[in-house]
ZANUFI-132317 format. One record per residue: residue number from 1; residue in one letter; x, y, z of N, C-alpha, C, CB in turn. Coordinates in Angstrom, 1 decimal. Glycine has a CB too. Layout:
@nugu NUM&vexgu a&n.x X&n.y Y&n.z Z&ca.x X&ca.y Y&ca.z Z&c.x X&c.y Y&c.z Z&cb.x X&cb.y Y&cb.z Z
...
END
This chain:
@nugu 1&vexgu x&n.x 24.5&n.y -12.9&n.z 5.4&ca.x 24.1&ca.y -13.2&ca.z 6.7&c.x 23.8&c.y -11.9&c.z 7.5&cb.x 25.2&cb.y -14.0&cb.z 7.5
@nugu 2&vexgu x&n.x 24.7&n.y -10.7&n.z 7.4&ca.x 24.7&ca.y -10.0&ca.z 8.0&c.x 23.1&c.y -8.9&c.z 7.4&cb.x 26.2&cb.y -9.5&cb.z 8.0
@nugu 3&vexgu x&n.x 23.3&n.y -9.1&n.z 6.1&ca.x 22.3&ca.y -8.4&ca.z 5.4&c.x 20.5&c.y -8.7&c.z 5.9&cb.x 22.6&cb.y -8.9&cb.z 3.7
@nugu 4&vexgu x&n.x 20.4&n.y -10.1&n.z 5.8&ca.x 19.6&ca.y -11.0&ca.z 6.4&c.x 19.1&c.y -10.8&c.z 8.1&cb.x 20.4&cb.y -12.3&cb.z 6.3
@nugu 5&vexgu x&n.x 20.5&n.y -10.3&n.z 9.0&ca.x 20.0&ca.y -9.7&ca.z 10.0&c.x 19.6&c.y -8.1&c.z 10.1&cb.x 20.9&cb.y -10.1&cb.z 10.9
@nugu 6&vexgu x&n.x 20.2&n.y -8.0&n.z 9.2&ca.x 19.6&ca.y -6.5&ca.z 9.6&c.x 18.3&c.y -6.5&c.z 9.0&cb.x 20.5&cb.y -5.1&cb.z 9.0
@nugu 7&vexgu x&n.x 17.7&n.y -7.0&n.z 8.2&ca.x 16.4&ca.y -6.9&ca.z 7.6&c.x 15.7&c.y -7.5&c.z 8.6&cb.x 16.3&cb.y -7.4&cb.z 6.3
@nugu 8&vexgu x&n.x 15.8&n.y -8.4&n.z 9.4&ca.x 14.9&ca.y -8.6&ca.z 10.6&c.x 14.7&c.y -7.7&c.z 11.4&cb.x 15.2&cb.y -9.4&cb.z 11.4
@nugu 9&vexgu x&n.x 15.8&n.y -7.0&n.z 11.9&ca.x 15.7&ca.y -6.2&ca.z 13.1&c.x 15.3&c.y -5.1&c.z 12.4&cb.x 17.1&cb.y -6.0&cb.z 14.1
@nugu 10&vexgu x&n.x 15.2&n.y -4.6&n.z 11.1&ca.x 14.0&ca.y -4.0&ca.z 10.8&c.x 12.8&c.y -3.8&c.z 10.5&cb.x 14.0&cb.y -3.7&cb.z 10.6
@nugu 11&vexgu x&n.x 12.6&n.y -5.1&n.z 10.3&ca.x 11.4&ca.y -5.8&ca.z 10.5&c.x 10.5&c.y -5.9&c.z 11.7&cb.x 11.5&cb.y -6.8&cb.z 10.3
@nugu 12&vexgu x&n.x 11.6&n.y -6.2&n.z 13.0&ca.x 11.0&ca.y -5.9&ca.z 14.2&c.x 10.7&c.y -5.0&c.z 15.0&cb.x 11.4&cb.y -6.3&cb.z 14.9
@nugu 13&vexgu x&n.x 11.6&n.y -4.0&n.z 14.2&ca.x 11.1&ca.y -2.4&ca.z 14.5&c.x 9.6&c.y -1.7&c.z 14.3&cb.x 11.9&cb.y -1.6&cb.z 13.5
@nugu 14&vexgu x&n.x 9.8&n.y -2.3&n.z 12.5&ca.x 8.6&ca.y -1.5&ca.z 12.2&c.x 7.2&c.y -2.0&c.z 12.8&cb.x 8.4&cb.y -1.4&cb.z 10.7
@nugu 15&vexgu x&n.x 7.4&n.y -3.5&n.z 13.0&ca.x 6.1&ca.y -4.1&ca.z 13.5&c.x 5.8&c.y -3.7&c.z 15.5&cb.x 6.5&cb.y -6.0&cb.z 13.1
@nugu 16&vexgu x&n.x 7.2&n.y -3.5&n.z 15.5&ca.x 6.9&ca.y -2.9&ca.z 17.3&c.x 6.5&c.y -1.2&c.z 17.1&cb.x 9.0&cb.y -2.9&cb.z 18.6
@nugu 17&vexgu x&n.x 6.6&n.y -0.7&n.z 16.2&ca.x 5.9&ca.y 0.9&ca.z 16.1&c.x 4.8&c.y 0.7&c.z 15.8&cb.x 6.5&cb.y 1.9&cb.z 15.1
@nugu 18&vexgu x&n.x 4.5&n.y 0.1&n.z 14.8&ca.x 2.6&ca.y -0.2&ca.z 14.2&c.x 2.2&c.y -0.6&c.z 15.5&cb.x 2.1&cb.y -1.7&cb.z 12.6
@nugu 19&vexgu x&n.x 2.7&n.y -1.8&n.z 16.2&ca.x 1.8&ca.y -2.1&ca.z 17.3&c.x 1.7&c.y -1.1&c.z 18.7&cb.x 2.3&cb.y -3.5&cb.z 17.6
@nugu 20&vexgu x&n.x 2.8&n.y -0.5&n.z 18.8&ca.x 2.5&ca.y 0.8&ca.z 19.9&c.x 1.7&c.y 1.9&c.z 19.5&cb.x 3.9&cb.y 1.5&cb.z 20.2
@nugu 21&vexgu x&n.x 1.7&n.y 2.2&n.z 18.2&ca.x 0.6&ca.y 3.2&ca.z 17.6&c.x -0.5&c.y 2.9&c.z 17.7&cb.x 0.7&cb.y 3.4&cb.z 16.4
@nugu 22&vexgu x&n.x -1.0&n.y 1.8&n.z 17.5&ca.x -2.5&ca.y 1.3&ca.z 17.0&c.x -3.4&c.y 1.2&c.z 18.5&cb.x -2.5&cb.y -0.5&cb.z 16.0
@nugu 23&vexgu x&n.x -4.8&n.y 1.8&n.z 18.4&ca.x -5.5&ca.y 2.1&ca.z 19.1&c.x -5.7&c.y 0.4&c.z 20.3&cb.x -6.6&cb.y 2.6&cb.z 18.1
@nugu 24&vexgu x&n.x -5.8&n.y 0.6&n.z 21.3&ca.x -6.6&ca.y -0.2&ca.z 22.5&c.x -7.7&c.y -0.7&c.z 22.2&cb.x -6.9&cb.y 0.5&cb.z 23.8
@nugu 25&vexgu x&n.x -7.8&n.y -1.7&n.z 22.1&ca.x -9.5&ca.y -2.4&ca.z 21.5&c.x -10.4&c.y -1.2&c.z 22.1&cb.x -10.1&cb.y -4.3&cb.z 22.2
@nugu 26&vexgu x&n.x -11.7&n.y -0.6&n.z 21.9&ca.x -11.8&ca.y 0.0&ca.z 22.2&c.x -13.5&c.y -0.1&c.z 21.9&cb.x -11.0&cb.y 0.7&cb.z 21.8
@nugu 27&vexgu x&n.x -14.7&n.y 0.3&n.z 22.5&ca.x -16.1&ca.y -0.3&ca.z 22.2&c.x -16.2&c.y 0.0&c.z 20.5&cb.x -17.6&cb.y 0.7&cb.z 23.2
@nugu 28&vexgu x&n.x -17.1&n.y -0.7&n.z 20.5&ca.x -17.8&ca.y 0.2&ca.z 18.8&c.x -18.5&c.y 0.9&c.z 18.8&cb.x -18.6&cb.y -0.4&cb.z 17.7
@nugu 29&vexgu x&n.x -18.9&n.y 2.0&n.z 17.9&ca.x -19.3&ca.y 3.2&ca.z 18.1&c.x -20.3&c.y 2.7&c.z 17.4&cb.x -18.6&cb.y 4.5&cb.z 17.9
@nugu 30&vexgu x&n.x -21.9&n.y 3.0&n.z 18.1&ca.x -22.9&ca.y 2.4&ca.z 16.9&c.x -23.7&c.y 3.6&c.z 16.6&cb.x -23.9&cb.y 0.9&cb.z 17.3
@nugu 31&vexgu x&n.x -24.3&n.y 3.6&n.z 14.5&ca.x -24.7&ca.y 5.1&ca.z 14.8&c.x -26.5&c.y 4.8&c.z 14.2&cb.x -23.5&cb.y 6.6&cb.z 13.6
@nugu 32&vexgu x&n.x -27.0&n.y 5.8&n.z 14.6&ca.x -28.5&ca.y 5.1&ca.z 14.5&c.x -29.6&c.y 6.7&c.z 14.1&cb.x -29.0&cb.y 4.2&cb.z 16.5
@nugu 33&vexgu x&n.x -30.3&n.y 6.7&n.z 13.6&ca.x -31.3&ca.y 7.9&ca.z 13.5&c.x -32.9&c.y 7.4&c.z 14.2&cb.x -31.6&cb.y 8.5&cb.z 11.6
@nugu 34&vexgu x&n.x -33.5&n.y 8.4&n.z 15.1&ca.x -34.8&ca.y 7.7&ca.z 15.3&c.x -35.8&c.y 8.8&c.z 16.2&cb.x -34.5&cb.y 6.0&cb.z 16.2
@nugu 35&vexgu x&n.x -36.7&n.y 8.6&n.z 16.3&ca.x -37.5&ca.y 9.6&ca.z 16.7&c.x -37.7&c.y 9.4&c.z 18.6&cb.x -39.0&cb.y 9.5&cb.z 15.7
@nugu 36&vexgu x&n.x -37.7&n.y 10.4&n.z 18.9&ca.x -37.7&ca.y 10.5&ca.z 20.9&c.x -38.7&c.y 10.1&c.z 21.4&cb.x -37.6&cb.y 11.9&cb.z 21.6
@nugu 37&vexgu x&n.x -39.4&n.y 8.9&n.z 22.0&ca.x -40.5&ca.y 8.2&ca.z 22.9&c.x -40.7&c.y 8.9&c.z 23.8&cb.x -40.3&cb.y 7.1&cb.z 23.4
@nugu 38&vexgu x&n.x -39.2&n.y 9.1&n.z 24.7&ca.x -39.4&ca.y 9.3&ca.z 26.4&c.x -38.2&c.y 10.1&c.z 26.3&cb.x -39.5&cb.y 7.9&cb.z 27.6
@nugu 39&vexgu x&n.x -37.9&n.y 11.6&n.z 27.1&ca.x -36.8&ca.y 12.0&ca.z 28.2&c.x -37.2&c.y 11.9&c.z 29.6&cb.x -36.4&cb.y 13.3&cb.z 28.1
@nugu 40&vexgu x&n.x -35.7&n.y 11.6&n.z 30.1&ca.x -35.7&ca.y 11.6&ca.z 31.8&c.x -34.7&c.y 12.4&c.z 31.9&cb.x -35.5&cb.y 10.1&cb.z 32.7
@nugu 41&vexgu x&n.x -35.2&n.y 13.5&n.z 32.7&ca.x -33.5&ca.y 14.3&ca.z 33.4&c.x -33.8&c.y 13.9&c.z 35.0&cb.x -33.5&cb.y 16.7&cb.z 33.3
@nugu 42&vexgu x&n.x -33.0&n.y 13.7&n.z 35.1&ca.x -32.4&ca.y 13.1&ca.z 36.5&c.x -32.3&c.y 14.4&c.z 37.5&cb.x -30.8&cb.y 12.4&cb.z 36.3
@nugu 43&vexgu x&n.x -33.8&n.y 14.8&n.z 37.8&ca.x -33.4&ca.y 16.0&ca.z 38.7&c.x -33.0&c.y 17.2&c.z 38.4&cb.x -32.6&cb.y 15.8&cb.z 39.4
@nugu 44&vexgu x&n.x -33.1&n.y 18.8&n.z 39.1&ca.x -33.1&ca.y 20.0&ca.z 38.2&c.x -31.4&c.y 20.1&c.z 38.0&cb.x -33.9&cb.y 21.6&cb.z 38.9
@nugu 45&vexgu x&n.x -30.9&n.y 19.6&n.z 38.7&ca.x -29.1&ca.y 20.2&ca.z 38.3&c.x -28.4&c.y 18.9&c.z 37.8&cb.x -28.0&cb.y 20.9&cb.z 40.0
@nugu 46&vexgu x&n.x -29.2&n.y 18.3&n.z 37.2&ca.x -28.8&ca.y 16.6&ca.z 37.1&c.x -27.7&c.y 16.8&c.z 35.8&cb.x -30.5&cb.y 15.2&cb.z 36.5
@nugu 47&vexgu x&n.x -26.5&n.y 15.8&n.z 35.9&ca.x -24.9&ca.y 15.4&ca.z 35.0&c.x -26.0&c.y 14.6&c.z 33.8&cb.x -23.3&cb.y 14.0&cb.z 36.0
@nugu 48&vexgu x&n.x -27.2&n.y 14.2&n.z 33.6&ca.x -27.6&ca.y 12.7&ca.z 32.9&c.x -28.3&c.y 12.9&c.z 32.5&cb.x -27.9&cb.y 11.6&cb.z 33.3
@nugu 49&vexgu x&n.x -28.8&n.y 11.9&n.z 31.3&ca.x -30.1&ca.y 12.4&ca.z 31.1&c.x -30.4&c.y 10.9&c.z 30.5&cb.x -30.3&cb.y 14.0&cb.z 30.0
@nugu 50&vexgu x&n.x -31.6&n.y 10.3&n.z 29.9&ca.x -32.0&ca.y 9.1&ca.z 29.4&c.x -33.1&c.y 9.6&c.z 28.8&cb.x -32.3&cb.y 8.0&cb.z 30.3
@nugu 51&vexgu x&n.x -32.7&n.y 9.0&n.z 27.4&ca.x -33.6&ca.y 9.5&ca.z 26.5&c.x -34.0&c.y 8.2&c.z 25.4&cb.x -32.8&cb.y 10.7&cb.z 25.7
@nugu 52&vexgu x&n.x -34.8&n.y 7.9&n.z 25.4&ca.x -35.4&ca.y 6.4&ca.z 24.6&c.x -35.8&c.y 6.8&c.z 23.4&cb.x -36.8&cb.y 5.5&cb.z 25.3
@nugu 53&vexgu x&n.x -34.9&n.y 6.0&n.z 22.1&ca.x -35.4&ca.y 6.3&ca.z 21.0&c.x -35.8&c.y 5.1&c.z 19.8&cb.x -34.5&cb.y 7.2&cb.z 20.7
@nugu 54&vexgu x&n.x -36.8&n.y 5.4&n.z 19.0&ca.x -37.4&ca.y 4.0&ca.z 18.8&c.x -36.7&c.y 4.1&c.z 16.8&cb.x -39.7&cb.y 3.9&cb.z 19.2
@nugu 55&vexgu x&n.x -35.7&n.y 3.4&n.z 16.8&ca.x -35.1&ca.y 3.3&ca.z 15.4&c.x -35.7&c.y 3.4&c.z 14.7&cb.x -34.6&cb.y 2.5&cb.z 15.0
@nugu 56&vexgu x&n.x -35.4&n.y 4.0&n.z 13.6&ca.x -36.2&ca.y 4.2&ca.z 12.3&c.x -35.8&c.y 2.8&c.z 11.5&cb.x -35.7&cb.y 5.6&cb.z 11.4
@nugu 57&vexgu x&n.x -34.7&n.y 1.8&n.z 11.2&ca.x -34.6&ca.y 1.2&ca.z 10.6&c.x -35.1&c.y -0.3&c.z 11.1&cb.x -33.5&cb.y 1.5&cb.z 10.1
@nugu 58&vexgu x&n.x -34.8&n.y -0.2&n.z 13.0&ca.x -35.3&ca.y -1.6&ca.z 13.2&c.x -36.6&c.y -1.7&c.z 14.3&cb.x -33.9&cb.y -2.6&cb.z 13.9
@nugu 59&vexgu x&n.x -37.4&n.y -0.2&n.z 14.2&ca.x -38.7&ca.y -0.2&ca.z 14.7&c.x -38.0&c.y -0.6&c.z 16.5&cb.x -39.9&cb.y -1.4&cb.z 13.6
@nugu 60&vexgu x&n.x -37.1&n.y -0.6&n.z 16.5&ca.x -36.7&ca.y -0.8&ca.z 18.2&c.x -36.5&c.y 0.2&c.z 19.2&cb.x -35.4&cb.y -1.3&cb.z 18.5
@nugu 61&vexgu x&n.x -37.0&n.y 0.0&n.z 20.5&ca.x -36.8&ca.y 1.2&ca.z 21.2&c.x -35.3&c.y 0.9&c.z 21.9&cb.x -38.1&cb.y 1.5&cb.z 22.3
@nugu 62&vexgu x&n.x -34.2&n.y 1.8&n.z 22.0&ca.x -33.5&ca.y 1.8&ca.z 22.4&c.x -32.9&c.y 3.0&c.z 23.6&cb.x -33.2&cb.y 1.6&cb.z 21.4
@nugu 63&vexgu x&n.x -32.5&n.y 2.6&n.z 24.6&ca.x -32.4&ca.y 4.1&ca.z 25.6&c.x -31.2&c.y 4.4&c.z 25.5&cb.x -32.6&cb.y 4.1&cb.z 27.1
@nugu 64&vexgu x&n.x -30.6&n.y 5.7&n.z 25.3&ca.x -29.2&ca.y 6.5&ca.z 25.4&c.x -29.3&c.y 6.8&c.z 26.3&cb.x -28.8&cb.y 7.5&cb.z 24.8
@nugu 65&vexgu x&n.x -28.2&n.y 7.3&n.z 27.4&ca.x -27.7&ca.y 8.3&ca.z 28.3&c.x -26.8&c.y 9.3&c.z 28.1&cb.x -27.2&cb.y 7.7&cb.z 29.2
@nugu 66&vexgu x&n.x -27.1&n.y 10.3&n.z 28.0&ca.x -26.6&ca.y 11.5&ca.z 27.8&c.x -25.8&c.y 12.2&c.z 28.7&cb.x -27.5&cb.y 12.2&cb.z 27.5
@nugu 67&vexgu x&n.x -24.6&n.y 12.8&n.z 28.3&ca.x -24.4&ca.y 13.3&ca.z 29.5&c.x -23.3&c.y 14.4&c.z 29.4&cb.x -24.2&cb.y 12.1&cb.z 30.5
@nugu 68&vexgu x&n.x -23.4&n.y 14.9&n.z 28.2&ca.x -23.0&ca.y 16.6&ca.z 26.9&c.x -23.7&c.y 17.3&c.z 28.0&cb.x -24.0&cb.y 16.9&cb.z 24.6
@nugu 69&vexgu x&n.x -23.1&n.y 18.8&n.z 28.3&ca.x -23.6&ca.y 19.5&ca.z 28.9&c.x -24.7&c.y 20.0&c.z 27.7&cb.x -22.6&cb.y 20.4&cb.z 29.6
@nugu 70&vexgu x&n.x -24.2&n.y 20.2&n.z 26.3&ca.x -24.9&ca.y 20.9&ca.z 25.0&c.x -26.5&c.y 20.3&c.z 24.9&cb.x -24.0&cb.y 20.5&cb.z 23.5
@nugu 71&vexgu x&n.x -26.4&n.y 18.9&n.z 25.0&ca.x -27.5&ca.y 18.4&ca.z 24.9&c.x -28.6&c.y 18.5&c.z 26.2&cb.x -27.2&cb.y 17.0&cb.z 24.5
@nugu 72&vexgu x&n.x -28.1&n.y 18.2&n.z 27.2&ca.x -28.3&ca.y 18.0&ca.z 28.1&c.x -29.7&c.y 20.0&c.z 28.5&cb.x -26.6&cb.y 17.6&cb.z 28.7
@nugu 73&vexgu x&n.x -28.8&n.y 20.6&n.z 28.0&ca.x -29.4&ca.y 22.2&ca.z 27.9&c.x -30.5&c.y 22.3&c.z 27.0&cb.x -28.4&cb.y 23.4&cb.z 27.4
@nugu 74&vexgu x&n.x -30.2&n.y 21.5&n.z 25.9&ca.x -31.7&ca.y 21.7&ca.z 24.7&c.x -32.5&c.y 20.6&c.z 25.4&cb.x -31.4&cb.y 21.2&cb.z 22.5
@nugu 75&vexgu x&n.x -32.3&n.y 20.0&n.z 26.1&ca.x -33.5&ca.y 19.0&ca.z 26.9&c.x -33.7&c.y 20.1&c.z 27.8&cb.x -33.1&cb.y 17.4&cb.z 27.7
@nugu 76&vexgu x&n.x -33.0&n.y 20.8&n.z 28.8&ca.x -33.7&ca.y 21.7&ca.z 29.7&c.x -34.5&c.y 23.0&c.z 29.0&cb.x -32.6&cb.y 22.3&cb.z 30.7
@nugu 77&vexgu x&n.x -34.3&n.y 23.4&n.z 27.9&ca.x -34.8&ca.y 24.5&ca.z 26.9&c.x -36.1&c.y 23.9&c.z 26.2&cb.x -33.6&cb.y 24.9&cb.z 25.7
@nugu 78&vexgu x&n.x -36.2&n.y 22.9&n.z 25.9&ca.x -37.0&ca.y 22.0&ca.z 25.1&c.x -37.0&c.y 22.6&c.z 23.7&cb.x -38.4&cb.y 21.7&cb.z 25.7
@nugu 79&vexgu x&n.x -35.6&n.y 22.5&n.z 23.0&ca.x -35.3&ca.y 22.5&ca.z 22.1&c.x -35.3&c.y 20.9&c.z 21.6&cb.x -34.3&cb.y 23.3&cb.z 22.3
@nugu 80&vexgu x&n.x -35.1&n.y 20.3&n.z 22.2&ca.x -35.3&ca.y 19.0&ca.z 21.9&c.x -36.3&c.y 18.4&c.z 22.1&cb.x -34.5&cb.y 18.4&cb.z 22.3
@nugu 81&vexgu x&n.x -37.1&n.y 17.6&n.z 22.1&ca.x -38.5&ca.y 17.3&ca.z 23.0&c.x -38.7&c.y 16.1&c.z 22.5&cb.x -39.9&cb.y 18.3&cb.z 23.0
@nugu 82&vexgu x&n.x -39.6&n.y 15.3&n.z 22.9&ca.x -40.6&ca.y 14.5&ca.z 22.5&c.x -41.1&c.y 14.2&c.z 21.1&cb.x -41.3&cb.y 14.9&cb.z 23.1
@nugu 83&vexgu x&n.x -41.0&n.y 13.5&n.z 20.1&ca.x -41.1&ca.y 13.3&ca.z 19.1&c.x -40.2&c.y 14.0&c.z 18.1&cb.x -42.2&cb.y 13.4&cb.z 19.1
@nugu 84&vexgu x&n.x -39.4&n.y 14.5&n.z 18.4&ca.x -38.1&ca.y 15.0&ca.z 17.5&c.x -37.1&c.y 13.5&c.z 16.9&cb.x -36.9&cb.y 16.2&cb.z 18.7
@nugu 85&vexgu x&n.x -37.0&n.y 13.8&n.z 15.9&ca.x -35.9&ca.y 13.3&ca.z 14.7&c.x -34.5&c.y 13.4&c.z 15.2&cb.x -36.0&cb.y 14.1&cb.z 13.2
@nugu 86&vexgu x&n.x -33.9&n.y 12.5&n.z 15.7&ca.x -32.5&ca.y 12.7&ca.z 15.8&c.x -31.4&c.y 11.7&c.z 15.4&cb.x -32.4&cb.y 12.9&cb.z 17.0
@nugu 87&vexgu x&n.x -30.5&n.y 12.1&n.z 15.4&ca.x -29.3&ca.y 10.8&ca.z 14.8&c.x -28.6&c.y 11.2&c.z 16.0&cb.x -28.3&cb.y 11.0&cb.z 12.9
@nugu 88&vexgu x&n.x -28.1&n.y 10.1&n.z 15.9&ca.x -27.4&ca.y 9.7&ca.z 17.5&c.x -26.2&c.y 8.8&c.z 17.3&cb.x -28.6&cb.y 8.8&cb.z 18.5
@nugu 89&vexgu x&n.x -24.8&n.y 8.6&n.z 17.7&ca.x -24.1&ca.y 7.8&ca.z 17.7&c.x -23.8&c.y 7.5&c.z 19.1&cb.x -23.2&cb.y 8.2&cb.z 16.9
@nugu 90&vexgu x&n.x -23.8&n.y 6.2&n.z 19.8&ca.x -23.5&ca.y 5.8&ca.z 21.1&c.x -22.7&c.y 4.3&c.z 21.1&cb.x -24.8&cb.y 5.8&cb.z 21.9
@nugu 91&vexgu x&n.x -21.9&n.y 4.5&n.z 22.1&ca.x -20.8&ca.y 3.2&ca.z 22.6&c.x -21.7&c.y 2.7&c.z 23.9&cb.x -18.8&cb.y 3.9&cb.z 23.1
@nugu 92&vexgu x&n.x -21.6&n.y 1.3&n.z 24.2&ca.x -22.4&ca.y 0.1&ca.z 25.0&c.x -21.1&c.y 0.0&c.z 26.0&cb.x -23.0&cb.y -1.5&cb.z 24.0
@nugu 93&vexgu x&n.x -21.1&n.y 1.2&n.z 27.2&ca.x -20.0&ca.y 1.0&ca.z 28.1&c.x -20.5&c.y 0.6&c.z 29.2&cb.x -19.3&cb.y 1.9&cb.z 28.3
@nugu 94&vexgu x&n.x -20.4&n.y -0.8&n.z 29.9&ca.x -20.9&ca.y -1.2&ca.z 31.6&c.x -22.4&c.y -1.8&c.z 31.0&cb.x -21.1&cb.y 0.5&cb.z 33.1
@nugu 95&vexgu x&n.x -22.6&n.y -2.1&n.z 29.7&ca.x -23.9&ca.y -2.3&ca.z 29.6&c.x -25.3&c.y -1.3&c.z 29.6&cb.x -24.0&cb.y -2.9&cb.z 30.5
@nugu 96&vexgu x&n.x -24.4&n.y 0.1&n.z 29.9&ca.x -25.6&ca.y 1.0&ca.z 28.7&c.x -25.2&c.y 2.1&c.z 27.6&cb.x -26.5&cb.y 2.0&cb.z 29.6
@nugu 97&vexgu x&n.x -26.2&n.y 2.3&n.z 26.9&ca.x -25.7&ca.y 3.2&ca.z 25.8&c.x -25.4&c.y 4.5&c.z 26.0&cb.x -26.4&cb.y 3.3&cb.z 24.7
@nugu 98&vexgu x&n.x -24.0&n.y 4.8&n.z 25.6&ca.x -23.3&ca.y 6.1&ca.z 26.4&c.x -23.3&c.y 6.9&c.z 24.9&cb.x -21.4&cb.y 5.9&cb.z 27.2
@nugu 99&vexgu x&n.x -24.3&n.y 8.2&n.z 24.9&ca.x -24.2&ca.y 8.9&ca.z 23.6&c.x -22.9&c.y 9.9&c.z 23.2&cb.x -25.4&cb.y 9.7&cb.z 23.7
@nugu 100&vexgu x&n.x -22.3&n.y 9.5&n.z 22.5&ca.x -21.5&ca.y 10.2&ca.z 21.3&c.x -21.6&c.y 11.0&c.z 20.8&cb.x -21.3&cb.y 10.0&cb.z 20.5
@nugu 101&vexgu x&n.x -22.6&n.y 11.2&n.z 19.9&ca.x -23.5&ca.y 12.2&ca.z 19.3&c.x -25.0&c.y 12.2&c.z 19.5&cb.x -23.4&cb.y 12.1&cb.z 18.0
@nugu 102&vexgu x&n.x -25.6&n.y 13.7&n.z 19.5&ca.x -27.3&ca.y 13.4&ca.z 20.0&c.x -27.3&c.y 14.6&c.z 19.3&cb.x -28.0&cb.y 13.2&cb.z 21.8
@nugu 103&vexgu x&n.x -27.9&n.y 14.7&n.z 17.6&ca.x -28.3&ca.y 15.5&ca.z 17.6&c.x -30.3&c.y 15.7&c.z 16.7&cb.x -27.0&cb.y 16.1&cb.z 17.1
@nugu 104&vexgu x&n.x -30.5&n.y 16.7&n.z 16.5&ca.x -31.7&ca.y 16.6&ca.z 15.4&c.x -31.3&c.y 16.4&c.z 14.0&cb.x -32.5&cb.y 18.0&cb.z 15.4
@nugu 105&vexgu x&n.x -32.0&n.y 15.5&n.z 13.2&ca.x -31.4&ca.y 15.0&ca.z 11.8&c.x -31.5&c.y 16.5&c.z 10.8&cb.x -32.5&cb.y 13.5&cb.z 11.0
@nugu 106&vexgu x&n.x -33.1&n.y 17.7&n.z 11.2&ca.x -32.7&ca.y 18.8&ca.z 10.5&c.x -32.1&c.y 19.9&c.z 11.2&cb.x -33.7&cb.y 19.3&cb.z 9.7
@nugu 107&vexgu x&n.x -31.2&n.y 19.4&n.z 12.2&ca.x -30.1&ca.y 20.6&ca.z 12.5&c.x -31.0&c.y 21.3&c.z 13.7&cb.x -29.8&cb.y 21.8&cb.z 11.1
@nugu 108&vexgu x&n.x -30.1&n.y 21.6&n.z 14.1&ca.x -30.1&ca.y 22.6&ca.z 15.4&c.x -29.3&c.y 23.5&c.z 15.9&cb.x -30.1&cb.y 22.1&cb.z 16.4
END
């Protein structure tokens, strides 16, 4: 009996630590490569940027919002531009795509 309880109550332990550890549902991170249609910077000192990119695998245009100071500078440099190759990872927060990653697929 006694054996029996203690194996519960450590059972309830370990399952109350796995569940305090384990992440907050949290968006999905979706990751995509595709070539640049359109940039918008939001003005010369602008936090943002929107950049529309048309998937390589599902021919879709899709818009990111950017908002990396890093990226944000190779768009003001035009290191990045208009018809550049990029792979991009972004989370769908409030209903738009918040970029993760934005970079060129041969490096930058």
């Amino acid at each position: 009996m006694k054996k029996s309880v203690a194996v519960m109550i450590v059972f309830a332990l370990v399952a109350l630590s796995v569940l305090s550890f384990s992440k907050v549902a949290s968006a999905e991170e979706i990751k995509m490569v595709g070539v640049i249609t359109k940039i918008d910077i939001a003005g010369k000192d602008a936090k943002t940027a929107t950049a529309t990119l048309k998937d390589n695998k599902t021919e879709k245009l899709v818009e990111i919002t950017i908002n990396d100071d890093l990226t944000l500078d190779k768009f003001k440099d035009h290191r990045i531009v208009v018809g550049d190759e990029i792979r991009c990872k972004y989370e769908v927060i409030d209903g738009k795509n918040v970029s993760k990653l934005f970079r060129k697929t041969a490096g930058c």
